[in-house]
C-alpha positions as CSV (number, residue, x, y, z in Angstrom):
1,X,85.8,96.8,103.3
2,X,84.0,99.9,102.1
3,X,85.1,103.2,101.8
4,X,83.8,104.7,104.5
5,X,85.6,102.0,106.5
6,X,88.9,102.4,105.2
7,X,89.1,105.9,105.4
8,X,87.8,105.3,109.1
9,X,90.7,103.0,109.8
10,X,93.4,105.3,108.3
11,X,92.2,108.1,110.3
12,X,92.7,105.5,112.8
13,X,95.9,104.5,112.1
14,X,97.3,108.0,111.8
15,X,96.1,108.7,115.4
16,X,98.1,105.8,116.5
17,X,101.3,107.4,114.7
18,X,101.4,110.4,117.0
19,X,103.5,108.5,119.5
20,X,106.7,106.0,119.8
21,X,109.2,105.4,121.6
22,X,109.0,103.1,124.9
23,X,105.9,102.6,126.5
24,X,104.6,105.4,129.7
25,X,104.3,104.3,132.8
26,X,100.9,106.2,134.1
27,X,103.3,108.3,136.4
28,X,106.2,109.5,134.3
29,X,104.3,112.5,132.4
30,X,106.0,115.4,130.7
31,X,106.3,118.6,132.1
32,X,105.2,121.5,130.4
33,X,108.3,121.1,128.0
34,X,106.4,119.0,125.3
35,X,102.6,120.6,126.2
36,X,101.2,122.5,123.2
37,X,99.7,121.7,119.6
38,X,101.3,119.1,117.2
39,X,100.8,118.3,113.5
40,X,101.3,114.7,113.6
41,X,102.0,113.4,109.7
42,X,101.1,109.8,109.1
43,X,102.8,107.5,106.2
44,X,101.3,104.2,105.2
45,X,103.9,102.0,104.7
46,X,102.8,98.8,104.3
47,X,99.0,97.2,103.9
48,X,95.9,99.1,101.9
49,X,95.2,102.3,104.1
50,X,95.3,105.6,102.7
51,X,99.2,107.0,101.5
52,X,99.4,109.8,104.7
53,X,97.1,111.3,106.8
54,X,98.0,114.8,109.2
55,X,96.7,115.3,112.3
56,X,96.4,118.0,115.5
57,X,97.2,116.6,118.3
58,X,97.4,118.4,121.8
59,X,99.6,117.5,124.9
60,X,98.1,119.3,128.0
61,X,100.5,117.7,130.9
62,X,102.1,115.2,129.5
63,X,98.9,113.8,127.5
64,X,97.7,113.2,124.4
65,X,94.6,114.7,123.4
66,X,92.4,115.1,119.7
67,X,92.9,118.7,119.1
68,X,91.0,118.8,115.8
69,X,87.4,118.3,114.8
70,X,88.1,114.7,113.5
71,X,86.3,111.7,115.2
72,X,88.7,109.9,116.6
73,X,89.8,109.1,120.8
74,X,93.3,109.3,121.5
75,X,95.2,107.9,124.2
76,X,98.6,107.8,125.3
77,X,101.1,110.0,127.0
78,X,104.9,111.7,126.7
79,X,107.5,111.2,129.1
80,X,109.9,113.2,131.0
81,X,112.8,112.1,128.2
82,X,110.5,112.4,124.7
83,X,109.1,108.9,124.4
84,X,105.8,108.4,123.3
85,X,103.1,105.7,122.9
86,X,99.9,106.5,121.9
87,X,96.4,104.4,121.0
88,X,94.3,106.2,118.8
89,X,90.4,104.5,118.2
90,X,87.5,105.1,116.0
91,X,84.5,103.0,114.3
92,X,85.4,100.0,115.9
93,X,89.5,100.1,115.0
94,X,92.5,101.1,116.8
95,X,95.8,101.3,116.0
96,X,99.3,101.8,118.1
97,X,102.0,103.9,118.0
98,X,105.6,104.6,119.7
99,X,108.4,107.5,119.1
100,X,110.7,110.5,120.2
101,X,110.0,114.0,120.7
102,X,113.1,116.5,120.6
103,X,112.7,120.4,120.5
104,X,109.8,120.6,118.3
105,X,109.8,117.5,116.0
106,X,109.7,113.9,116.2
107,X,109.0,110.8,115.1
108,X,108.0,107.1,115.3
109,X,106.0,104.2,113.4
110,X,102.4,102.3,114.1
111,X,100.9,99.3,113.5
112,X,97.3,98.9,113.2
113,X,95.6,95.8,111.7
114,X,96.9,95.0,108.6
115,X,98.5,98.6,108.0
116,X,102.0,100.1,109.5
117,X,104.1,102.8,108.8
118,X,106.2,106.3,110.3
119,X,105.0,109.2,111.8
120,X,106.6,112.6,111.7
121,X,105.3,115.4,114.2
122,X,105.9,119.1,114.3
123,X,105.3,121.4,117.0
124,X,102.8,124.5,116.2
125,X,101.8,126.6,119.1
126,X,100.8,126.4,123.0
């Protein structure tokens, strides 16, 4: 695998981190409670990607949205009670993650290929 490919598929994998939790039914969105801008933190745990990666992410209505200028597609959604699960895609890799969000933190691992790890998220702003 180059580099260019790895680094890809971290990027990848640390999209897939901002979420865990049980997985979201499409009509059990958050409320306005958990909308704003998130720094998602990424840890490899396990497999060859890169050590951490960090991340803005947006919830507008309970979903997840790319809220920096990184390539990546993100997918997934936050209920009503703080569980997440999240799919986060680029270059031909995906990875998946689950969590909690409480207040203005939270938390969670992903899987993605041969890579895994934990997530932490904090809350910045609207």
């Amino acid at each position: 695998m180059t580099n260019l490919q790895n680094r890809t598929s971290r990027r990848v994998l640390f999209a897939m981190i901002a979420a865990t939790g049980t997985l979201i039914s499409a009509t059990s969105f958050a409320g306005p409670s958990y909308d704003g801008v998130w720094s998602v933190l990424v840890h490899t745990e396990k497999g060859d990607c890169d050590p951490g990666y960090r991340y803005p992410i947006r919830i507008a209505n309970g979903h997840l949205v790319n809220a920096g200028d990184s390539n990546f597609t993100i997918t997934g959604a936050v209920a009503p009670t703080g569980a997440i699960s999240v799919t986060v895609s680029a270059a031909g890799k995906s990875a998946n993650g689950t969590g909690h969000l409480a207040g203005t933190g939270g938390g969670g691992s992903w899987t993605g290929g041969a890579c895994s790890g934990s997530w932490t998220a904090e809350r910045r702003g609207a």
